[in-house]
PyMOL commands that place a pseudoatom at each C-alpha (Angstrom):
pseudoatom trace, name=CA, resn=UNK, resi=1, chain=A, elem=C, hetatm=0, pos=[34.300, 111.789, 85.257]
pseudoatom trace, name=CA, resn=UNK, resi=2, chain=A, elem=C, hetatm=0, pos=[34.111, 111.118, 81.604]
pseudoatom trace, name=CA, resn=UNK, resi=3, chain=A, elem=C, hetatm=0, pos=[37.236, 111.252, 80.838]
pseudoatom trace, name=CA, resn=UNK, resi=4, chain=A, elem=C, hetatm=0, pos=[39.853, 108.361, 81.372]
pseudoatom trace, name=CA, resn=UNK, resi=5, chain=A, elem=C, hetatm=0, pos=[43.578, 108.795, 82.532]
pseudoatom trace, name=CA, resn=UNK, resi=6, chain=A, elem=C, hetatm=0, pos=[46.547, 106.019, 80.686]
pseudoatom trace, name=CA, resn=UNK, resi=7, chain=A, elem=C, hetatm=0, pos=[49.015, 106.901, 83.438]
pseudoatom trace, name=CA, resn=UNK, resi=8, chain=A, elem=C, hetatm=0, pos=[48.041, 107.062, 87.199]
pseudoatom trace, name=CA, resn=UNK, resi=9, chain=A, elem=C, hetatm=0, pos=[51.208, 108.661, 87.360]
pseudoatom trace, name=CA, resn=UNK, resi=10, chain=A, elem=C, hetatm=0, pos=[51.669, 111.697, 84.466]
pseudoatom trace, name=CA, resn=UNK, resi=11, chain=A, elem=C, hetatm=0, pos=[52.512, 114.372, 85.787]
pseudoatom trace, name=CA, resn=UNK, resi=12, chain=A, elem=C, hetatm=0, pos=[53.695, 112.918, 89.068]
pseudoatom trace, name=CA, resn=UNK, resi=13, chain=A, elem=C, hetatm=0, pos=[57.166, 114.814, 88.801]
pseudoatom trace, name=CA, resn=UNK, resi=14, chain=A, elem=C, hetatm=0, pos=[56.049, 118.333, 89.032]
pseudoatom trace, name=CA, resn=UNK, resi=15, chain=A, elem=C, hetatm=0, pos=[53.176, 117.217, 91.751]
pseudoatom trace, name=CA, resn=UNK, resi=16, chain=A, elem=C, hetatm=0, pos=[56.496, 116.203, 93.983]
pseudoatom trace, name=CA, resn=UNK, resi=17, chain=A, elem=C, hetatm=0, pos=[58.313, 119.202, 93.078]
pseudoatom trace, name=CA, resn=UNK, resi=18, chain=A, elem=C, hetatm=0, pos=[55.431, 121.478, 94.501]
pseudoatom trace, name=CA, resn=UNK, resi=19, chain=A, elem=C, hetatm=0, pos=[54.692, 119.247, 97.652]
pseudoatom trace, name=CA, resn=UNK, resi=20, chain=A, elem=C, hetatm=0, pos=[58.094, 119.517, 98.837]
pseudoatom trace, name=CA, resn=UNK, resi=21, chain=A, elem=C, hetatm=0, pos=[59.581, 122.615, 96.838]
pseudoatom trace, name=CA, resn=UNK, resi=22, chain=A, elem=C, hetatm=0, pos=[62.425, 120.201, 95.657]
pseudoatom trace, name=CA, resn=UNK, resi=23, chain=A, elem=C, hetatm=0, pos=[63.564, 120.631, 91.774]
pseudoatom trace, name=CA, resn=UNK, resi=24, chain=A, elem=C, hetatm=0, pos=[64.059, 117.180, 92.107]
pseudoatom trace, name=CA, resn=UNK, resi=25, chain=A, elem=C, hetatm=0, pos=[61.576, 114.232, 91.914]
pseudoatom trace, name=CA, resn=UNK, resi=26, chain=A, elem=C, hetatm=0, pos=[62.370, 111.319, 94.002]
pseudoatom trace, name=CA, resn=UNK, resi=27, chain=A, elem=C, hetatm=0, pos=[63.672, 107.521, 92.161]
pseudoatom trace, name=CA, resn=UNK, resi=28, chain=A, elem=C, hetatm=0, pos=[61.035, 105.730, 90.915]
pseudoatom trace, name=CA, resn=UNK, resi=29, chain=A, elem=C, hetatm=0, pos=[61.875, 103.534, 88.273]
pseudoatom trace, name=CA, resn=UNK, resi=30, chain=A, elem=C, hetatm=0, pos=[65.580, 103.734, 89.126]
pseudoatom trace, name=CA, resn=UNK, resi=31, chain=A, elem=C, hetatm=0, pos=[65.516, 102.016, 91.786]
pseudoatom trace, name=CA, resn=UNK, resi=32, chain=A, elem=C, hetatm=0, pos=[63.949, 99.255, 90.715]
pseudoatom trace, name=CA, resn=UNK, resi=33, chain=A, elem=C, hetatm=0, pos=[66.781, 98.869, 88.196]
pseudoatom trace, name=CA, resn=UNK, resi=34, chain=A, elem=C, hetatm=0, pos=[69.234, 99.045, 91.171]
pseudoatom trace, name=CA, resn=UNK, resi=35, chain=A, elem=C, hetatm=0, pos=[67.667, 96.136, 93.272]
pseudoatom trace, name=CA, resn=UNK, resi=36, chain=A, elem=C, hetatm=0, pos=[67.479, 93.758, 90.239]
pseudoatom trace, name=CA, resn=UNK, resi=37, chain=A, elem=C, hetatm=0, pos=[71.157, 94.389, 89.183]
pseudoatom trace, name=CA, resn=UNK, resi=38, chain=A, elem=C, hetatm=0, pos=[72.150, 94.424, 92.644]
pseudoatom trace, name=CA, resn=UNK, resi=39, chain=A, elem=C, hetatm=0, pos=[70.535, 90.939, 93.427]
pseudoatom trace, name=CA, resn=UNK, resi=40, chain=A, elem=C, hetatm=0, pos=[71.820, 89.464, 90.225]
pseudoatom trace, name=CA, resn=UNK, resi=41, chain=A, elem=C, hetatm=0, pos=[75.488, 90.333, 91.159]
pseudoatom trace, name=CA, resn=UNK, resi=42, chain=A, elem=C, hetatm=0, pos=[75.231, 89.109, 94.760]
pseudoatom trace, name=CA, resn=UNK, resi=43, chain=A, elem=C, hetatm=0, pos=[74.029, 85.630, 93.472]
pseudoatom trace, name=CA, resn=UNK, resi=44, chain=A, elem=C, hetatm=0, pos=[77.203, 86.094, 91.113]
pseudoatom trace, name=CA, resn=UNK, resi=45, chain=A, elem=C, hetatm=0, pos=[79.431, 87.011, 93.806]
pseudoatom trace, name=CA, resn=UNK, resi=46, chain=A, elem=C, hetatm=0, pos=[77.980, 84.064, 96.065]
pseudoatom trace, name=CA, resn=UNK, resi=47, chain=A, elem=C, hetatm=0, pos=[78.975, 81.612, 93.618]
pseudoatom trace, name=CA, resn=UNK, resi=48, chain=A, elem=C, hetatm=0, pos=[82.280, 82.837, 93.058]
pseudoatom trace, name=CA, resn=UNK, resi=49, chain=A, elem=C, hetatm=0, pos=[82.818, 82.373, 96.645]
pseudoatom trace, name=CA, resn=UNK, resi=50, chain=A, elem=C, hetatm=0, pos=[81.563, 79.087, 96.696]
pseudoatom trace, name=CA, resn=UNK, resi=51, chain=A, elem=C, hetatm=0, pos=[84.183, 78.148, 93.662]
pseudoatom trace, name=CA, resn=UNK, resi=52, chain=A, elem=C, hetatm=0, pos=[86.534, 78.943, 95.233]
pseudoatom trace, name=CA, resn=UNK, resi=53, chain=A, elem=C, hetatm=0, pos=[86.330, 77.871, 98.550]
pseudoatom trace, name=CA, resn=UNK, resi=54, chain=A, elem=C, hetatm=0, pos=[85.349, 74.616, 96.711]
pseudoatom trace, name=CA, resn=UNK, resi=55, chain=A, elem=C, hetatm=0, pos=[88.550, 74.931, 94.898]
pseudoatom trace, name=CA, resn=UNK, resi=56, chain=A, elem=C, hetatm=0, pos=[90.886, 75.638, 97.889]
pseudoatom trace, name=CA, resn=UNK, resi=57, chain=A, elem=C, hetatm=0, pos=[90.095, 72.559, 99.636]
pseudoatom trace, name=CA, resn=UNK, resi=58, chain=A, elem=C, hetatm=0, pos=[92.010, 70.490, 96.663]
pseudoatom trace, name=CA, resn=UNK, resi=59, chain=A, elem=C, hetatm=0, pos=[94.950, 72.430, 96.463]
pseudoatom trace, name=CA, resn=UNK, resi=60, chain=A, elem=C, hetatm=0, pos=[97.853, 73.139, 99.239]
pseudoatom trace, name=CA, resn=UNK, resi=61, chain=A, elem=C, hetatm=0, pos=[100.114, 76.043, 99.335]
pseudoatom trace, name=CA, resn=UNK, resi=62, chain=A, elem=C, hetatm=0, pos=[100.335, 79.486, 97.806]
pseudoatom trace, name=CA, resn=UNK, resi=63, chain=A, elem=C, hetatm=0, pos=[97.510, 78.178, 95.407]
pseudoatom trace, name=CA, resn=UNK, resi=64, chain=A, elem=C, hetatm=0, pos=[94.932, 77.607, 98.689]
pseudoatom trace, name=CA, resn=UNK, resi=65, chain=A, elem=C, hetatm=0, pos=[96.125, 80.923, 99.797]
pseudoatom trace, name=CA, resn=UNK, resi=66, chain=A, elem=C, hetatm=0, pos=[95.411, 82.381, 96.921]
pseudoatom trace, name=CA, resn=UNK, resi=67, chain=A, elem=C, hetatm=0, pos=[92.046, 80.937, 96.276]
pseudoatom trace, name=CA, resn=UNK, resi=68, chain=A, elem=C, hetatm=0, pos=[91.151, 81.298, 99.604]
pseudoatom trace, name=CA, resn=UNK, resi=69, chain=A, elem=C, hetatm=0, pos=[92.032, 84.812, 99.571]
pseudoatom trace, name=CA, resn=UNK, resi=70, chain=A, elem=C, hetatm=0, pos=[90.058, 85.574, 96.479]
pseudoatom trace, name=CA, resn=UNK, resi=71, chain=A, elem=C, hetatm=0, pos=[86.673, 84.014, 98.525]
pseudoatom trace, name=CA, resn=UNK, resi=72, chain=A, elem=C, hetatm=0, pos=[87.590, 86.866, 100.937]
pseudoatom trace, name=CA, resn=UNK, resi=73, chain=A, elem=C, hetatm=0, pos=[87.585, 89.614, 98.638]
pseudoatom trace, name=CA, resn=UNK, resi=74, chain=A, elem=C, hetatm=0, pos=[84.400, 87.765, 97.372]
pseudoatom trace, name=CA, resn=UNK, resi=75, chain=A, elem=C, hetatm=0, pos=[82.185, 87.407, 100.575]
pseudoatom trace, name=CA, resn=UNK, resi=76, chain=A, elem=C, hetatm=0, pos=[83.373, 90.894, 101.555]
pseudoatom trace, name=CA, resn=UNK, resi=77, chain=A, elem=C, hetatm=0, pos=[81.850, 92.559, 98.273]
pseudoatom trace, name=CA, resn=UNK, resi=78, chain=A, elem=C, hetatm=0, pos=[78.655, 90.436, 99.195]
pseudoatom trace, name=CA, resn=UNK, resi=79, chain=A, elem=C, hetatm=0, pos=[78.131, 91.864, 101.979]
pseudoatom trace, name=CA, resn=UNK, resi=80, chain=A, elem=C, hetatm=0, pos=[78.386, 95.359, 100.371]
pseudoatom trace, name=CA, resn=UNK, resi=81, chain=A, elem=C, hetatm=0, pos=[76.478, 94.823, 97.679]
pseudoatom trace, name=CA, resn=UNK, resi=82, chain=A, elem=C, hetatm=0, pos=[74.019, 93.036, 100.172]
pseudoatom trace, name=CA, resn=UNK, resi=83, chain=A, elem=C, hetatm=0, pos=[73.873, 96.025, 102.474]
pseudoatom trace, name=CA, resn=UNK, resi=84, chain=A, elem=C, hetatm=0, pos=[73.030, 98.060, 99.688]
pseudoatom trace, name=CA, resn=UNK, resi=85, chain=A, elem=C, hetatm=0, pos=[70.399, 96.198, 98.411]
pseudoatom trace, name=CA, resn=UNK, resi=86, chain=A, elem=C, hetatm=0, pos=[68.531, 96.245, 102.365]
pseudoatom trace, name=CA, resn=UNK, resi=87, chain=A, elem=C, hetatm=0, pos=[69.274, 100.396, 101.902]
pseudoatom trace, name=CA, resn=UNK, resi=88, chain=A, elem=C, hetatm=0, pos=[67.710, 100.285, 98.866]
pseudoatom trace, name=CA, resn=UNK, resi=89, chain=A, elem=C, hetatm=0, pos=[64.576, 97.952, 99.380]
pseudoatom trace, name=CA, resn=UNK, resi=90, chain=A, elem=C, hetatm=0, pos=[64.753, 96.666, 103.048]
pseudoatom trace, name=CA, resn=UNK, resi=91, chain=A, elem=C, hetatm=0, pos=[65.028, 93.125, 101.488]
pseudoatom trace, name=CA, resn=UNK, resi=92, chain=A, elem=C, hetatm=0, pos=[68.128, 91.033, 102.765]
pseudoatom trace, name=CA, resn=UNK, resi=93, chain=A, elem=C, hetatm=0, pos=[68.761, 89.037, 99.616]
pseudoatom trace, name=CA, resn=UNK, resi=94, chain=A, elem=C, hetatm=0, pos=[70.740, 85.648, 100.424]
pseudoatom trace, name=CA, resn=UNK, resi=95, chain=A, elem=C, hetatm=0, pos=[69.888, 83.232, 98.045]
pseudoatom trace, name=CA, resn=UNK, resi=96, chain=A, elem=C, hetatm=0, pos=[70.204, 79.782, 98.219]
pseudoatom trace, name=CA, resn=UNK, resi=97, chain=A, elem=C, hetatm=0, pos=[72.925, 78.173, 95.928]
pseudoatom trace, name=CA, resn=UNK, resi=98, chain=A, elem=C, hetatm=0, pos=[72.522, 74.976, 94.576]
pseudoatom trace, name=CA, resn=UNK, resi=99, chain=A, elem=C, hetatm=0, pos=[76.044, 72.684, 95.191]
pseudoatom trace, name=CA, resn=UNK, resi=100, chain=A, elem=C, hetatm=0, pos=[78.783, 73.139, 92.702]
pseudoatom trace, name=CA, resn=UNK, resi=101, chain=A, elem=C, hetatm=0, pos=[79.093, 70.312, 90.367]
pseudoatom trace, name=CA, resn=UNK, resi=102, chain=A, elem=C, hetatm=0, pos=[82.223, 68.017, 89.912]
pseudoatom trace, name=CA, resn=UNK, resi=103, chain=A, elem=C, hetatm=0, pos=[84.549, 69.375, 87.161]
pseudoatom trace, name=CA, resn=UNK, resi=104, chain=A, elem=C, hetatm=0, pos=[88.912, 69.782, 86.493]
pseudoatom trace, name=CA, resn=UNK, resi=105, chain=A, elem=C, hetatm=0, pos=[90.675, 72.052, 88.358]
pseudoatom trace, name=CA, resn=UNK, resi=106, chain=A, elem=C, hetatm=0, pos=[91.923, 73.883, 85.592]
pseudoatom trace, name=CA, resn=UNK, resi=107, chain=A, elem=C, hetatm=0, pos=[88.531, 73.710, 83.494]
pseudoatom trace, name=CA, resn=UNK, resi=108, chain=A, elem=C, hetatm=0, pos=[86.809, 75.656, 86.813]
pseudoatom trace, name=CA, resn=UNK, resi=109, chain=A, elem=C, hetatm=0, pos=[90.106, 77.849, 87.013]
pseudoatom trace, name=CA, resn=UNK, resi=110, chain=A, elem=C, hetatm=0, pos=[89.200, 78.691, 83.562]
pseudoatom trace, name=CA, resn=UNK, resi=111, chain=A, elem=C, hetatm=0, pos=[85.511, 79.289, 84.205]
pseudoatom trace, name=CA, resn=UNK, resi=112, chain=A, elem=C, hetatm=0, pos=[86.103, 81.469, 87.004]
pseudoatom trace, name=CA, resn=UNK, resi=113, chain=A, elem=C, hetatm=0, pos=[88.834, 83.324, 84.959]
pseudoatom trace, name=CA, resn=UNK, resi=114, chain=A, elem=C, hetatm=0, pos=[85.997, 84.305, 82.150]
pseudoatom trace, name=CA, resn=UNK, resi=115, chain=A, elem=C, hetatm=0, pos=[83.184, 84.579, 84.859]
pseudoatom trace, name=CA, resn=UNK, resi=116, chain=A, elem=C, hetatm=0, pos=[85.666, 87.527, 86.294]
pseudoatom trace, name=CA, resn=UNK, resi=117, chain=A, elem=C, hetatm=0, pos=[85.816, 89.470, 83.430]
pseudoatom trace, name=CA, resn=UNK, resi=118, chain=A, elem=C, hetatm=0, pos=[82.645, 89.306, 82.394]
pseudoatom trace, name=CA, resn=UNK, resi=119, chain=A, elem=C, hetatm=0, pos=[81.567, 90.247, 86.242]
pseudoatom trace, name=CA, resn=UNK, resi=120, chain=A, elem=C, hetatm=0, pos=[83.844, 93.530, 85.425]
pseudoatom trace, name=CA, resn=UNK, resi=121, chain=A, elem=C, hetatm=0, pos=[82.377, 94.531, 82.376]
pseudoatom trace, name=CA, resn=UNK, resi=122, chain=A, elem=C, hetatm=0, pos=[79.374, 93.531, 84.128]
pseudoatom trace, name=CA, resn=UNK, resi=123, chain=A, elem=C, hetatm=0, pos=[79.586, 96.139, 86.711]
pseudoatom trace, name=CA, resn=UNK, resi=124, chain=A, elem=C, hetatm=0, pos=[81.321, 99.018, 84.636]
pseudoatom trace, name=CA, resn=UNK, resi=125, chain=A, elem=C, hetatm=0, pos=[78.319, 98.864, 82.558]
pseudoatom trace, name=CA, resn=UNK, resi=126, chain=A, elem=C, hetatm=0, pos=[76.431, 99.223, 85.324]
pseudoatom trace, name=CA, resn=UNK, resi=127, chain=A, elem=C, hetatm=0, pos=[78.449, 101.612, 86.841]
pseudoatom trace, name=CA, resn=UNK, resi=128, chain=A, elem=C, hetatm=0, pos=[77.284, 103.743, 83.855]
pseudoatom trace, name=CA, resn=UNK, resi=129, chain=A, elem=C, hetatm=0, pos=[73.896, 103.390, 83.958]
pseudoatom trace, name=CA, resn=UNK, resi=130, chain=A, elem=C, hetatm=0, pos=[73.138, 103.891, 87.849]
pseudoatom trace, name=CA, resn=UNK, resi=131, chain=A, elem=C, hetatm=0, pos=[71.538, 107.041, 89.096]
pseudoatom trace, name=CA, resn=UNK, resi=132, chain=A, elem=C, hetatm=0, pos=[73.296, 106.785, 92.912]
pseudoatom trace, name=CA, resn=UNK, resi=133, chain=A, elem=C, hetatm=0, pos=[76.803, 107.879, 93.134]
pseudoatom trace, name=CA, resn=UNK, resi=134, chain=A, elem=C, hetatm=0, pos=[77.146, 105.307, 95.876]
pseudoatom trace, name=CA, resn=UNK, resi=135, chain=A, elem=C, hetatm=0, pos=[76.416, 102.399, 93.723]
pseudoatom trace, name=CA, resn=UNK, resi=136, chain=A, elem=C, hetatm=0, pos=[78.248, 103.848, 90.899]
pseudoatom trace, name=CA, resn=UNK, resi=137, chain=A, elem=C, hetatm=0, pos=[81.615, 103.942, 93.345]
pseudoatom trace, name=CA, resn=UNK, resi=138, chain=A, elem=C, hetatm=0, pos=[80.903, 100.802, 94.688]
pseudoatom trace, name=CA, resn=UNK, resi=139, chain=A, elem=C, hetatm=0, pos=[80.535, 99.193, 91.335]
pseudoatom trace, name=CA, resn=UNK, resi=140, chain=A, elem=C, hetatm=0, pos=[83.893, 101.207, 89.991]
pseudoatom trace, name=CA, resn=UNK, resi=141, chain=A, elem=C, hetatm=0, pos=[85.872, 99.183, 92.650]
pseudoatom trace, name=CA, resn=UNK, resi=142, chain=A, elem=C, hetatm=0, pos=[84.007, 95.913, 92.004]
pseudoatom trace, name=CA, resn=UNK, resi=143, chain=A, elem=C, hetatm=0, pos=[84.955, 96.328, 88.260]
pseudoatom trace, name=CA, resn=UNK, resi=144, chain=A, elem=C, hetatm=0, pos=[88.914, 96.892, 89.418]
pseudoatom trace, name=CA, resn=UNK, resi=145, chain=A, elem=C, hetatm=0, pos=[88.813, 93.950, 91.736]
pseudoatom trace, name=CA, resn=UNK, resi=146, chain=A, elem=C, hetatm=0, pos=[86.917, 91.558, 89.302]
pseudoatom trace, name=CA, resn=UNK, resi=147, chain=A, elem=C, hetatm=0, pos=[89.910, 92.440, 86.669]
pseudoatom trace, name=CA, resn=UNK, resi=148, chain=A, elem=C, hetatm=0, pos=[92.309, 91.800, 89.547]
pseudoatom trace, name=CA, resn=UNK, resi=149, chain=A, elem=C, hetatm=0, pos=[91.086, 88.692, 90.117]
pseudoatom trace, name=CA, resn=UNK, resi=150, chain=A, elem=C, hetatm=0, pos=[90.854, 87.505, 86.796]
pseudoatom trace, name=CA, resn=UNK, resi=151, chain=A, elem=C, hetatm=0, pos=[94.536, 88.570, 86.441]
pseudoatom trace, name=CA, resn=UNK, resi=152, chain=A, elem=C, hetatm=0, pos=[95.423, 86.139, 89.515]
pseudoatom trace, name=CA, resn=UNK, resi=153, chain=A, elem=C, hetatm=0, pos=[93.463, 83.490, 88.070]
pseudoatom trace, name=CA, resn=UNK, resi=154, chain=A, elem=C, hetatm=0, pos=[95.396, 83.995, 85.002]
pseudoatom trace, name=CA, resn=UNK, resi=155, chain=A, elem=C, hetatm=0, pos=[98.296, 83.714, 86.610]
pseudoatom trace, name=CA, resn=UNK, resi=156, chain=A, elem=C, hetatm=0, pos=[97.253, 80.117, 88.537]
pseudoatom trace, name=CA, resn=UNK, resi=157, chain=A, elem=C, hetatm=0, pos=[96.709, 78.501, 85.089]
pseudoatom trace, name=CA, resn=UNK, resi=158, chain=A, elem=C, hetatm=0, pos=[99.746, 79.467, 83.691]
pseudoatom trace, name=CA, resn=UNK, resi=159, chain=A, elem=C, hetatm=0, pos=[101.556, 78.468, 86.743]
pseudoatom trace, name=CA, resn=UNK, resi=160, chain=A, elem=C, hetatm=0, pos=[99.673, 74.874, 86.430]
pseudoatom trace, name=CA, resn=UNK, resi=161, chain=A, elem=C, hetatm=0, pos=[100.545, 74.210, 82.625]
pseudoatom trace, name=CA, resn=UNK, resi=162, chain=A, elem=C, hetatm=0, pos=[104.087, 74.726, 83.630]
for i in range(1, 162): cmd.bond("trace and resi %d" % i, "trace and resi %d" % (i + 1))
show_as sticks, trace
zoom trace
């Protein structure tokens, strides 16, 4: 008993890999990556559906539509990326937003436009880094969607500076 181990853990691959006669050890640190990018994009996705249901309720027309539509698209990729996060940790992340201060239509039209692409780079990095195919698909079509919607947004400002 004289001697002292660093790591409770060394060596804890190839103790798996004989208990269960797997060649592969099961997520350990992964994991933990997943959860904390996963809750950090549902609290990004959360407030991006909070803009822009904001948004919607001062404008009329194809812009509400369009707005309103976008918060779709949002809340449904919550809920994804929420029901991945309960597969992943059995923890039901919905956090509580503080309210959405006063500010120009176009200057939060603009803020969502830049929060949308960096939201896509956002998730193709992650995307790339993610050891579950299911998260890695899941961010793939995030990415596309995010560049979608900063496209649209795009296309709103334009459309308001004539």
């Amino acid at each position: 008993m004289g001697s002292k181990q660093s790591n409770p853990l060394a060596g804890f691959e190839a103790i798996w890999q004989r208990v269960t006669g797997s060649a592969e050890a099961p997520e350990t640190t992964q994991a933990w990556d997943d959860i904390s990018v996963l809750v950090r994009f549902i609290e990004a996705t959360l407030r991006s559906v909070r803009l822009y249901t904001g948004l919607s309720a001062y404008c009329g027309g194809p812009v509400r539509n369009t707005l309103l539509r976008l918060a779709s698209e949002e809340r449904r990729r919550f809920k994804q990326l929420q029901t991945e996060l309960f597969l992943l940790s059995g923890d039901n992340c919905a956090p509580q937003m503080p309210p959405e201060r006063s500010r120009g239509m176009l200057s939060a039209l603009r803020s969502a436009y830049n929060n949308e692409r960096v939201s896509a780079e956002a998730y193709m990095s992650s995307a790339g880094h993610t050891q579950s195919d299911r998260l890695r698909a899941l961010y793939l079509r995030s990415a596309a969607e995010e560049r979608h919607h900063a496209e649209t947004l795009r296309r709103l400002i334009q459309r308001a500076l004539g």
